[in-house]
C-alpha positions in Angstrom: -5.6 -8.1 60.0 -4.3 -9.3 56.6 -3.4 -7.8 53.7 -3.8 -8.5 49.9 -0.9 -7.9 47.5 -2.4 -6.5 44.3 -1.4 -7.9 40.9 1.4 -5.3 40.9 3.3 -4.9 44.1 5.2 -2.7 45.5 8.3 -5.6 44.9 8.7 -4.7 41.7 10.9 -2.1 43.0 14.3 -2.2 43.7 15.0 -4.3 46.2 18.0 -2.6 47.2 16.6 -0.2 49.9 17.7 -3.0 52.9 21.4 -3.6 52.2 22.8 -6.7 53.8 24.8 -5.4 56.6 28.2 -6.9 56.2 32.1 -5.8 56.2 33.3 -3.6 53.7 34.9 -5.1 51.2 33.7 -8.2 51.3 32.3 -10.1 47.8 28.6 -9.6 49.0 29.2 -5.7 50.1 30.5 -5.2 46.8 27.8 -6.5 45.2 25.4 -5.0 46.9 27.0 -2.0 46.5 27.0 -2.1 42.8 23.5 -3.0 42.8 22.7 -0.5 44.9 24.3 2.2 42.6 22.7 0.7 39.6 19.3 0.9 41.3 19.8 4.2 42.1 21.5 5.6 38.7 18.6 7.9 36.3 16.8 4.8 34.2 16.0 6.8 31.4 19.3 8.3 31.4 20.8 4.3 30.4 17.2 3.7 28.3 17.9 6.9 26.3 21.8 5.6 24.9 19.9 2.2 24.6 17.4 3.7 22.4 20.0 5.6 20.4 22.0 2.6 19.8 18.3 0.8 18.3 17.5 3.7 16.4 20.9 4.3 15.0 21.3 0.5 13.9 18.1 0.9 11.9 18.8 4.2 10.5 22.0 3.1 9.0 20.4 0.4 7.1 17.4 2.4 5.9 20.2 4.6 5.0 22.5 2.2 2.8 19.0 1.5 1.0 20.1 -2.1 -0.2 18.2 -3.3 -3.2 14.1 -4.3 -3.2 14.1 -8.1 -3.0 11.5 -9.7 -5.0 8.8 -10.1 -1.9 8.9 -6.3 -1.1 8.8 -5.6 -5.4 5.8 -7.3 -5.5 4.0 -5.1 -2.5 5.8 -2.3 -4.5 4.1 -2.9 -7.7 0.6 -2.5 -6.1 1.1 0.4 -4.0 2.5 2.3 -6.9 0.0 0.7 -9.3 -3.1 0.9 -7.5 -4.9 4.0 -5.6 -6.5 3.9 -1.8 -9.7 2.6 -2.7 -8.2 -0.1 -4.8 -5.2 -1.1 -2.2 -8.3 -2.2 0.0 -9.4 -5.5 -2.7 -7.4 -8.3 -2.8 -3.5 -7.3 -3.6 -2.0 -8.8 -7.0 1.2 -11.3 -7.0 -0.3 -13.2 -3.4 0.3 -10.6 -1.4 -1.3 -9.5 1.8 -1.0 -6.8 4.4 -3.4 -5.0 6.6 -5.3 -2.3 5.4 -4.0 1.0 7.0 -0.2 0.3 6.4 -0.9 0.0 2.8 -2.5 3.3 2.8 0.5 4.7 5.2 2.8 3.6 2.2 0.3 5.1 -0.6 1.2 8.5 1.4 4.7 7.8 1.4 4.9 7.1 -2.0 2.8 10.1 -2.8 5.4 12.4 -0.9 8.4 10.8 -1.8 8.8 8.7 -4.5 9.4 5.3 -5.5 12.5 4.8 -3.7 14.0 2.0 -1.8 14.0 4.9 1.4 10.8 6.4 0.4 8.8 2.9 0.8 10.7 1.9 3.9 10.2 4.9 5.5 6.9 3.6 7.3 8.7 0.1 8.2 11.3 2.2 9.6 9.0 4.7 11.9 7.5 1.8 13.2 10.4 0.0 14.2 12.0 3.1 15.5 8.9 3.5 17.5 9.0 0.2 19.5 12.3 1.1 21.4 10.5 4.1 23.3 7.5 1.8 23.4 9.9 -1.0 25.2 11.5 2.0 27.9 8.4 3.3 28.4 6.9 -0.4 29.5 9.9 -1.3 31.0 10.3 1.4 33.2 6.5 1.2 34.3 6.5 -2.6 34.4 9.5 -4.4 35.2 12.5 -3.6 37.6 15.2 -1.4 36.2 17.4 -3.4 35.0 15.0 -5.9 34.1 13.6 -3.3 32.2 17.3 -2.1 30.4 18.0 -5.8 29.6 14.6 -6.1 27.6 14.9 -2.9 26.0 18.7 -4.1 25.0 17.3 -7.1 23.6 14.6 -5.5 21.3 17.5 -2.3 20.3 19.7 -5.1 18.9 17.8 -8.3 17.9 19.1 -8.4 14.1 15.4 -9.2 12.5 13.7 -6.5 14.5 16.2 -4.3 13.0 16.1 -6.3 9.2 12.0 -5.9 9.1 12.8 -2.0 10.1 14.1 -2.0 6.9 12.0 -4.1 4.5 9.1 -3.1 2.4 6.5 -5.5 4.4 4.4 -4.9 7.6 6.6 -7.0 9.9 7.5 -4.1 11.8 4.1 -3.0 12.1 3.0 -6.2 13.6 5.6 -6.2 16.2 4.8 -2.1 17.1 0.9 -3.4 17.0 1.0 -6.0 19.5 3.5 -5.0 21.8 1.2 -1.7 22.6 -2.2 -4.0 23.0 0.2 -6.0 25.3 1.6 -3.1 27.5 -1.8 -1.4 27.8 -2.8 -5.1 29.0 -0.4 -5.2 31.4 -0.8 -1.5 32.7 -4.8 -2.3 33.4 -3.6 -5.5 35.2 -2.2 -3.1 37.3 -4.3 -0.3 38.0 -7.2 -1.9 37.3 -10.2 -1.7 34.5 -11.3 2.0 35.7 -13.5 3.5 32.4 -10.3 5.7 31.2 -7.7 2.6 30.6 -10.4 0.5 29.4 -10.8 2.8 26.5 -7.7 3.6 25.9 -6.9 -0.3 25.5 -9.7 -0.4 23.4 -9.3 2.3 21.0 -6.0 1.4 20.6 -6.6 -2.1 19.6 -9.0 -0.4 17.0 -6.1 1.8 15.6 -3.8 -1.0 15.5 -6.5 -3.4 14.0 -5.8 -1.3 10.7 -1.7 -1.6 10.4 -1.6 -5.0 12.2 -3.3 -7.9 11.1 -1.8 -9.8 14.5 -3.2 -7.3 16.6 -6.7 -8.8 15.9 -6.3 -12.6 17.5 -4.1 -11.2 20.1 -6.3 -8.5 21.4 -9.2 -10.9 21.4 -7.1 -13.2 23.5 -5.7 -10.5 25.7 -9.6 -9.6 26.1 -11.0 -13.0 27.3 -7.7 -13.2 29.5 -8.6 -10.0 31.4 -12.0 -10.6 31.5 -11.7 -13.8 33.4 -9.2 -12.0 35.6 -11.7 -9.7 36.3 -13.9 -12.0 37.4 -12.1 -14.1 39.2 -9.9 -12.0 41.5 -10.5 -13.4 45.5 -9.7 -10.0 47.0 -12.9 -8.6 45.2 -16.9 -8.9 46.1 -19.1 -10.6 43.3 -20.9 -7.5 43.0 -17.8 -5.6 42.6 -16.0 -7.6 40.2 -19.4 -7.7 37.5 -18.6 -3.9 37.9 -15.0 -4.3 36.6 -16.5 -6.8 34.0 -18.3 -4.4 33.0 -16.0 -1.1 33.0 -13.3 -3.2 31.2 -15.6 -4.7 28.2 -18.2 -1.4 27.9 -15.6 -0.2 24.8 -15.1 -3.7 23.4 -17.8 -3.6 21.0 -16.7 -1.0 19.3 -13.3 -2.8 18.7 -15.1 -6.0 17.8 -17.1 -3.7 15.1 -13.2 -2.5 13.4 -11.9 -5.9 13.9 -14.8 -7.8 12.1 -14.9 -5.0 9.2 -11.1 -4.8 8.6 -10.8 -8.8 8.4 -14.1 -10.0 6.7 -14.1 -6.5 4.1 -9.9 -6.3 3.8 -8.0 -9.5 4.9 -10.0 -12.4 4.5 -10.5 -11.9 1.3 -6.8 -11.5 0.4 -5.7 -14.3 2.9 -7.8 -16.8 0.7 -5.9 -16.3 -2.6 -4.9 -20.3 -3.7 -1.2 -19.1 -4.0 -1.0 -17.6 -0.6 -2.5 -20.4 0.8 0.0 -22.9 -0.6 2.7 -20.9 0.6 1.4 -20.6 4.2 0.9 -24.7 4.3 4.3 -25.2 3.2 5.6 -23.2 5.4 3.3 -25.0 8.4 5.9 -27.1 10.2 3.0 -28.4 11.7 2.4 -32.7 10.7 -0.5 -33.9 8.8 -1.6 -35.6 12.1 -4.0 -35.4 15.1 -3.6 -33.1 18.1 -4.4 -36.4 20.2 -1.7 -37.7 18.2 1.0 -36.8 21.2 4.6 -38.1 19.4 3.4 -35.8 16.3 2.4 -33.0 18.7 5.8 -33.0 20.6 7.5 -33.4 17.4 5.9 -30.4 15.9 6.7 -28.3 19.8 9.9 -29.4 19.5 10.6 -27.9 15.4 8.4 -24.6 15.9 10.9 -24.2 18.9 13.8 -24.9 17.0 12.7 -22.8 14.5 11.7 -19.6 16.6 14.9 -19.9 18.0 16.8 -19.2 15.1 14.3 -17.1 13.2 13.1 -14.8 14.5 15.2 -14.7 18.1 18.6 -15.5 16.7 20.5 -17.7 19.1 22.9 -19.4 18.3 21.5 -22.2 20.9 18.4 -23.2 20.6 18.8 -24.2 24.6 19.0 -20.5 25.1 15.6 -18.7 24.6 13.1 -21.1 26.8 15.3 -21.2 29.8 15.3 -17.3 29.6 11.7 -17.9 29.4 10.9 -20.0 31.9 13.6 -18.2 34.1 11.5 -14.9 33.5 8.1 -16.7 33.5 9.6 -17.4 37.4 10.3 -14.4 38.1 7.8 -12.7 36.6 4.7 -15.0 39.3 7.2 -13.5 41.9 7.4 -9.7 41.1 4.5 -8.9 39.1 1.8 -11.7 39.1 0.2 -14.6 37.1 -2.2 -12.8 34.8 0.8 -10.6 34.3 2.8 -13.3 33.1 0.1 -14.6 30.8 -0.8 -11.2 29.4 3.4 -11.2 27.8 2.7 -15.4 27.0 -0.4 -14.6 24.9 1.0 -13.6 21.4 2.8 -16.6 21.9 0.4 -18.5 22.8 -2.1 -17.3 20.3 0.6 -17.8 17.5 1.1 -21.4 18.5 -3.0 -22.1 18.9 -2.8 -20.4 15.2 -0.8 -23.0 13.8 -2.1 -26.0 15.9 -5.2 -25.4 13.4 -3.5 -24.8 10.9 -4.6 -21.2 10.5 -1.4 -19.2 10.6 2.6 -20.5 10.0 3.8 -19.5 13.0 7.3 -19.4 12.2 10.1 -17.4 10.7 9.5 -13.7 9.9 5.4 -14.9 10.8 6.1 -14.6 14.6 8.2 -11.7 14.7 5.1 -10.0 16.1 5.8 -12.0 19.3 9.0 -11.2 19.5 8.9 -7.8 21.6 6.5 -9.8 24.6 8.6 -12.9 25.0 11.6 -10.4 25.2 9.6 -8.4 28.0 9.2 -11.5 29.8 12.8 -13.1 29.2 14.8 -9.9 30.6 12.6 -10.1 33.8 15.2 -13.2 34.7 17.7 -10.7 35.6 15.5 -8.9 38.2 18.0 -9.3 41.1 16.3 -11.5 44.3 16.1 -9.6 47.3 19.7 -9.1 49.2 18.3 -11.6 51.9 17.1 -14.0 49.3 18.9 -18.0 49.8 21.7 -19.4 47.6 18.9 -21.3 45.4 17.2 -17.4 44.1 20.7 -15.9 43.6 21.8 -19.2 41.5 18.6 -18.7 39.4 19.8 -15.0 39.0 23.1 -15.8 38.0 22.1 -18.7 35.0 19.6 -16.1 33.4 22.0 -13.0 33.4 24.2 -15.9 31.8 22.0 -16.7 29.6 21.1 -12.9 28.9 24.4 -12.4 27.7 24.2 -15.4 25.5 21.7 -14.3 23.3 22.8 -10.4 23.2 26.5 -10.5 22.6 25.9 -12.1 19.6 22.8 -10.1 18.3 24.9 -7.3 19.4 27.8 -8.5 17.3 25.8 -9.4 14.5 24.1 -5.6 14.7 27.5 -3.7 14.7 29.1 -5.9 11.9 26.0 -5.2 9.9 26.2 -1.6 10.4 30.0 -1.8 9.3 29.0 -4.0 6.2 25.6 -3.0 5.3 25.4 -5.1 2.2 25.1 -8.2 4.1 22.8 -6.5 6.9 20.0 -8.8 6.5 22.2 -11.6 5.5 23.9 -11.4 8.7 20.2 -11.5 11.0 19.8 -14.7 9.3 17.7 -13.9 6.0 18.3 -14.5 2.8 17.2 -11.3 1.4 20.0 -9.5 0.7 20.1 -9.2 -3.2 21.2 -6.4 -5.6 18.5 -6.0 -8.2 19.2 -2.8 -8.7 23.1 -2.7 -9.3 22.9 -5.8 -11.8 20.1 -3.8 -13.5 22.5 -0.6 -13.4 25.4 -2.1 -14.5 23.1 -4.1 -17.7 21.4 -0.6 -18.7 25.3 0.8 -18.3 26.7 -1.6 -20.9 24.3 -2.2 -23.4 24.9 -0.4 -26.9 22.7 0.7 -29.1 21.2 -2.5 -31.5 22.0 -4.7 -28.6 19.1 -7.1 -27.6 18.1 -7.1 -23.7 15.9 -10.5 -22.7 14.6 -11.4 -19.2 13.4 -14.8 -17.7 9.9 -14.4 -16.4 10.6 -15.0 -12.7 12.7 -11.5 -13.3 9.6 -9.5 -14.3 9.7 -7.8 -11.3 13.0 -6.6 -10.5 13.3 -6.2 -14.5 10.4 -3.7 -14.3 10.7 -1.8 -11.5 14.4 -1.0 -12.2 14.4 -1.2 -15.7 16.1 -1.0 -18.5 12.9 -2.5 -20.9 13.4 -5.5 -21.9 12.7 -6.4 -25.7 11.6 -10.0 -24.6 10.8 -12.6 -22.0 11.8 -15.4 -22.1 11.5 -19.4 -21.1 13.2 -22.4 -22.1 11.5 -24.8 -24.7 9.6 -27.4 -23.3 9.1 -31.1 -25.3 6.7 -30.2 -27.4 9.0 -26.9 -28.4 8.2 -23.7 -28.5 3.7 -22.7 -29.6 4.4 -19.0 -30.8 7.9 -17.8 -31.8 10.9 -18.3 -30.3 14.2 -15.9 -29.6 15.9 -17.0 -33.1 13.2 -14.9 -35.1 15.1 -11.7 -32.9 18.5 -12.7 -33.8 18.9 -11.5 -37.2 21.3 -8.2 -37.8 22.2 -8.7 -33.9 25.8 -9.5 -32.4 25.2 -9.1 -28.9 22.3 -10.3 -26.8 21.3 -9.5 -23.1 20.0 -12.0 -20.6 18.7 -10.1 -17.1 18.1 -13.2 -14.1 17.2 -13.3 -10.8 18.9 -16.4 -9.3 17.3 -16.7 -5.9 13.8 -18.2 -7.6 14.4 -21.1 -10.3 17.7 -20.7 -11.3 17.6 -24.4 -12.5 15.5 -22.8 -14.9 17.8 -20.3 -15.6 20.7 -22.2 -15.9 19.0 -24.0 -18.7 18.2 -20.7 -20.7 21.8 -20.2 -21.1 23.1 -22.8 -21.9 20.4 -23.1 -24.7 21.7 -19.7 -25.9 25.3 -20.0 -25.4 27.6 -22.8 -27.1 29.3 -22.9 -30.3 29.9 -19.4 -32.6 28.2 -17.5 -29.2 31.2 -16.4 -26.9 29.2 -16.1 -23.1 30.3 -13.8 -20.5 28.3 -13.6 -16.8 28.4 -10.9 -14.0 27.3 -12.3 -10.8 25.5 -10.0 -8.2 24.2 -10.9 -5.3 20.4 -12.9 -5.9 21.1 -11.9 -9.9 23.1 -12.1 -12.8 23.8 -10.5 -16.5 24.9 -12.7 -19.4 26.2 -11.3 -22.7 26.3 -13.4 -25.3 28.3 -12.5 -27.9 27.4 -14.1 -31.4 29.3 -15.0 -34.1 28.4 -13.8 -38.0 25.7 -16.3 -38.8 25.2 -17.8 -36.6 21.5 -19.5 -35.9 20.4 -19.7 -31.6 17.5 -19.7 -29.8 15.0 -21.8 -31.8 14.7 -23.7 -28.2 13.5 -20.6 -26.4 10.5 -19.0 -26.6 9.3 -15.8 -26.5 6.4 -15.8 -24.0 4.1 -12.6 -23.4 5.0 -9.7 -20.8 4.2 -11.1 -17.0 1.5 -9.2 -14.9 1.4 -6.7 -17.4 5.0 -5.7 -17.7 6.1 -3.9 -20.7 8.6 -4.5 -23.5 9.9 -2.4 -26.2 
């Protein structure tokens, strides 16, 4: 009589309950000893410090509350300037984001304010929320210290913890599709009975409203475990249509949500001529053929490289797809195929994404996948049995190696963060760490009475959401001069002048500004902050300026004095 091992075995236990009999003391009854204690020791007992530590490296940023940077001012503008009804059209400034998470920061800003906490507070439940998520599918899914090393990875990995504490729906995304995964993978194992198949469903239908990701991925994940479904060998024909059947009975109703929130919410947004730009410059994908293999290796080879720094964070990009493949191995050992491809399949559908040129799946863009291919990676740890030969416990050995290779540092990175919180997101490898709000403070702290205040145009944002008013915008003449007036006509009965900047967009354009404005009889004095800067320009009695720059109108309806 033969027996079939179902897609989750019983081997995903601890394979310490048969100890290698051997003299005490030796290397290998040490080890197994130690093994054999950690096997044993309360798993939720470790998860719980683990998912302290995550939560309290996020709360400590969302508590410093750095500065709005000028993508999250922009999603600020329209969720304080626009109601529910309106957040569901097409967002000003090329902005998009899925439905539901713009109405969960509506609320927010409804309850409690315009603050930098009050509008993070959402990104920050969410990404709070993934570490339990991440114990709870460890400790179902994966052997236990399998299952601590993935939920290590995801407590410390520097972006998850930077887009817990950003005004976009990064966060979200990674929440979204980590739960459609893990319900996935717990109907792998159980099976498609008419309670989980729901629950997977419905689910997917909640998240279809805060995570746009959650859409292709679910629809993947669906096809995946249908075909399973069909083409499992231990099961009758008749039976397996049955499980067909159990497993895609909710779908339509997901399919229904899905198609409403993407044709009535995102699609429209996602077609704005700006956003598109920006998503095909940020395709590192060539303007070639898929046939085309050199261009299609080349473009593997750069999305890799690319991943590997942003969003994952190594400091080798040699690291992440050996702990990959390494847990990709493991993983056809201890849990089974489909299980494996259910954690591949936001990668997977991110890189099909981009191969048609459909989604940029780089950068902050595939932090959604981040959460699964972690899942997947810490499963190279899971210990071979005691008995197992010299090639298993080699394999063991290079991805706990390479384990600690990618967390010390992320773990590093986290706690220096946490000690200098003003270069958190700097330190995860962003570029978003800018003080708007303290160049802003200190201009509206030093400006007299009679004094003129002037912003450059890419500075609308920051200028209007944390104020002072400005009295004028302003751009540099271009050859044919200035068509309206220009800053000279202001001038008159004035000695000091104020010039508000954001440097991280055009500062070549900035630069140019001031130096028109400075120069002889005009004594210039800058305060650099971090993404901005104030210039004072102090003029001399008669002196005549600013008849090369002009005085444009208010951006996007911003206001002057």
């Amino acid at each position: 009589m033969s027996v079939t091992r179902p897609a989750f075995s019983p081997s995903m236990a601890p394979a310490s309950a048969t100890p290698v009999p051997s003299r005490p003391g030796t290397p290998v009854a040490l080890v197994a000893l130690a093994w054999d204690r950690l096997s044993r020791s309360p798993y939720w007992s470790v998860a719980g410090l683990l998912v302290a530590l995550g939560a309290v490296l996020r709360i400590r940023q969302w508590a410093y509350a750095r500065s709005f940077w000028s993508d999250e001012l922009y999603v600020a503008h329209n969720i304080r300037e626009r109601g529910y009804l309106d957040l569901l059209q097409p967002l000003a400034f090329s902005q998009s984001a899925p439905p539901g998470w713009l109405w969960l920061e509506r609320f927010a800003f409804e309850q409690f304010g315009d603050g930098e906490r009050a509008l993070r507070l959402m990104p920050l439940l969410f990404g709070l929320a993934l570490l339990p998520l991440v114990a709870w599918l460890g400790r179902a899914l994966l052997p236990p210290l399998a299952a601590l090393a993935a939920l290590l990875l995801v407590a410390v990995a520097p972006f998850l913890i930077g887009y817990s504490n950003e005004l976009k729906q990064y966060s979200a995304e990674a929440f979204g599709v980590t739960l459609v995964v893990g319900l996935a993978l717990l109907l792998v194992r159980t099976g498609p009975t008419w309670a989980g198949s729901a629950v997977f469903w419905s689910a997917a239908a909640v998240m279809a409203f805060v995570s746009t990701l959650s859409i292709p991925v679910t629809g993947a994940l669906g096809v995946l475990l249908g075909g399973y479904a069909l083409s499992r060998p231990d099961r009758q024909w008749a039976i397996r249509w049955r499980e067909l059947g159990r497993f895609l009975a909710p779908a339509p109703a997901w399919g229904v949500v899905a198609l409403v929130v993407y044709v009535l919410f995102l699609a429209p947004g996602l077609a704005d001529p700006q956003l598109a730009a920006y998503w095909r410059a940020k395709s590192i994908y060539p303007a070639h053929s898929l046939t085309d293999l050199a261009a299609t290796v080349e473009w593997l080879a750069a999305t890799y490289r690319s991943l590997a720094t942003v969003p994952f964070v190594a400091w080798s990009a040699w690291v992440v797809v050996p702990l990959l493949v390494l847990g990709a191995a493991a993983g056809l050992r201890r849990l089974s195929t489909v299980a494996v491809l259910v954690l591949l399949t936001p990668l997977a559908a991110g890189l099909a994404g981009a191969a048609v040129s459909v989604y940029p799946f780089n950068g902050r863009l595939a932090l959604y996948a981040v959460p699964a291919c972690l899942l997947l990676a810490a499963l190279a740890v899971a210990p071979p049995p005691m008995r197992a030969g010299l090639p298993a416990r080699i394999r063991w050995v290079v991805g706990v190696v390479l384990l600690l290779a990618l967390a010390v540092p992320q773990l590093a990175t986290a706690v220096v963060a946490t000690v200098h919180p003003a270069r958190a997101f700097a330190q995860g490898g962003g570029a978003n760490a800018v003080d708007y709000r303290g160049a802003l403070g200190y201009l509206d702290d030093k400006r007299r009475p009679g004094d003129l205040v002037l912003a450059t145009t890419v500075s609308w944002n920051a200028q209007a959401w944390y104020g002072p008013a400005a009295d004028a915008y302003v751009v540099a003449a271009g050859p044919g001069g200035c068509p309206g007036r220009t800053v000279s006509a202001l001038l008159p009965g004035r000695s000091r002048v104020w010039l508000f900047q954001a440097t991280d967009w055009a500062d070549g354009a900035n630069r140019d500004v001031i130096v028109r404005l400075g120069g002889s009889g005009v004594a210039v004095t800058e305060r650099q902050f971090s993404g901005a800067r104030v210039v004072r320009f102090d003029l001399a009695a008669g002196v005549t300026k600013g008849s090369d720059v002009c005085l444009v109108p208010p951006p996007n309806g911003a206001r002057v004095r």
